[in-house]
C-alpha positions in Angstrom: -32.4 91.3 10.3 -33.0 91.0 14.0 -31.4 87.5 14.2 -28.4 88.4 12.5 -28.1 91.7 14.8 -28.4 89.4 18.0 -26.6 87.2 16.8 -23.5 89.5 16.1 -24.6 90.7 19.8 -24.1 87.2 21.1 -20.7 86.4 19.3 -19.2 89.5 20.8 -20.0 88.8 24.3 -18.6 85.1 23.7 -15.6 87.1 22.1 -14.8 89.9 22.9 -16.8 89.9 26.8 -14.8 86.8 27.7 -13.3 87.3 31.6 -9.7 87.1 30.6 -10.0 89.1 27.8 -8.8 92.7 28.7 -11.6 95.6 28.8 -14.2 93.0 29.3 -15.9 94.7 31.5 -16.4 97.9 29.2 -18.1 95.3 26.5 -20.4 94.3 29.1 -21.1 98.1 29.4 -22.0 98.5 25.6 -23.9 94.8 25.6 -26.1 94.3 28.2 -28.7 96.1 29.9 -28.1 97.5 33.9 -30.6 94.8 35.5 -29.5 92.1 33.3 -30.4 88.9 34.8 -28.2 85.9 34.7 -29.4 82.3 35.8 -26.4 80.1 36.4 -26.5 76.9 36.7 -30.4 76.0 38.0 -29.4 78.1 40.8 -32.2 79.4 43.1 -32.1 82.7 42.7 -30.5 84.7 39.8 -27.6 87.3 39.9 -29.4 90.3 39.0 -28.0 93.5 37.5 -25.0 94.4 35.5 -22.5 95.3 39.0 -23.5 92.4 40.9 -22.7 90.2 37.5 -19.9 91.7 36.8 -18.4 90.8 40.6 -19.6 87.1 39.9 -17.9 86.9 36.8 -14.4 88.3 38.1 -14.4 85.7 40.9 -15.1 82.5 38.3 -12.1 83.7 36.0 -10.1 84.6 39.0 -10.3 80.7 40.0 -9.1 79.7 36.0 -7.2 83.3 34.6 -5.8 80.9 31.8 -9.1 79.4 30.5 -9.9 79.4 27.3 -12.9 78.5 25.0 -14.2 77.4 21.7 -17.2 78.3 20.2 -19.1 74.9 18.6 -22.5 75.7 17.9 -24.6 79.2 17.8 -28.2 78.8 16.9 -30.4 82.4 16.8 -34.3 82.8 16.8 -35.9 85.5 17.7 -35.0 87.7 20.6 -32.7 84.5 21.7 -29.3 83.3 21.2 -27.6 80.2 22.3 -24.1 78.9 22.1 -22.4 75.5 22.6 -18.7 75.8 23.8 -15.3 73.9 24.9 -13.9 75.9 27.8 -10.5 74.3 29.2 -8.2 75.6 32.0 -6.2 75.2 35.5 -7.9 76.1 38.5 -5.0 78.2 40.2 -6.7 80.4 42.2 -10.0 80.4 44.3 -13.1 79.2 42.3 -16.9 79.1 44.0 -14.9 79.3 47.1 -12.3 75.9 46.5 -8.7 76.7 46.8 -6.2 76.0 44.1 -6.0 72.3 42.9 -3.8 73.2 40.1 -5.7 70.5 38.2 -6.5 71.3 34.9 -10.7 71.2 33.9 -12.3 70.5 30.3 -15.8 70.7 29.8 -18.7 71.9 27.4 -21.3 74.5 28.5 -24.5 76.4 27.2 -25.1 80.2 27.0 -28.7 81.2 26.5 -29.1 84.9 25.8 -32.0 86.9 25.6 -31.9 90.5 23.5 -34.4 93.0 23.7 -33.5 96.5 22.0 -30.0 95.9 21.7 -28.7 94.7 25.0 -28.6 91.4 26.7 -31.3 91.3 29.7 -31.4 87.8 30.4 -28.7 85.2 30.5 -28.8 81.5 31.3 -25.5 79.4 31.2 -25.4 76.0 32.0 -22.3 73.4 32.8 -22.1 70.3 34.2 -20.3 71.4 37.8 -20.3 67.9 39.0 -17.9 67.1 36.2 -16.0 70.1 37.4 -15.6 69.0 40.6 -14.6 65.3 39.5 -11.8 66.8 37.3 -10.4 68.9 40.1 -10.2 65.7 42.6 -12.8 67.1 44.8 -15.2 64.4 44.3 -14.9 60.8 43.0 -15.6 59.7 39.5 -18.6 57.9 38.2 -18.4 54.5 37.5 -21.4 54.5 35.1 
């Protein structure tokens, strides 16, 4: 019963919480908890709490307001959820702090969610941003 429930938890923030989707801030409300913690991307030191997150999150979509995403995989155990997706847009406006390249990026990613009582309170997302980068002409192309 408590996979199921988190699960439904997770599918809605991949949903309904998605940054270009309108009113996805007030899912957030209903979904996670106020010092949510969010890892992204092996950085150093993690965004904590739902205000700060919710500031992060704007900027990313801001830099790609058309991109869109497929769910592949969702696998649930326990307290934690994790989802495989496709996410493809164009970077027109200011992403991590890169102007517009009007290049267009396509890439899979990881969400790892942890639910205690209801509400997300941790949150680790992966992607590869070297790939990112490589796709938007900002750094060359591996040859291997």
């Amino acid at each position: 019963m408590l996979i199921e429930q988190n699960r439904v938890i997770a599918l809605r923030f991949a949903q309904e919480g998605w940054g270009t989707n309108p009113g996805w801030e007030k899912i957030w409300d209903e979904l996670m908890a106020p010092e949510v913690v969010h890892h992204f991307n092996s950085g150093a030191e993690p965004i904590v709490g739902l205000a700060a997150n919710k500031v992060f999150n704007a900027s990313l979509f801001g830099g790609f307001p058309d991109v869109k995403h497929r769910i592949e995989d969702m696998v649930a155990e326990g307290e934690k959820v994790v989802y495989r997706t496709t996410i493809h847009g164009t970077h027109t406006g200011e992403f991590l702090g890169i102007p517009p390249t009007q290049k267009s990026v396509k890439i899979n990613d990881f969400t790892l969610l942890r639910i205690v009582e209801g509400k997300i309170v941790e949150w680790w997302y992966e992607c590869n941003l070297l790939r990112v980068m490589q796709q938007l002409g900002l750094m060359a192309e591996s040859r291997t």
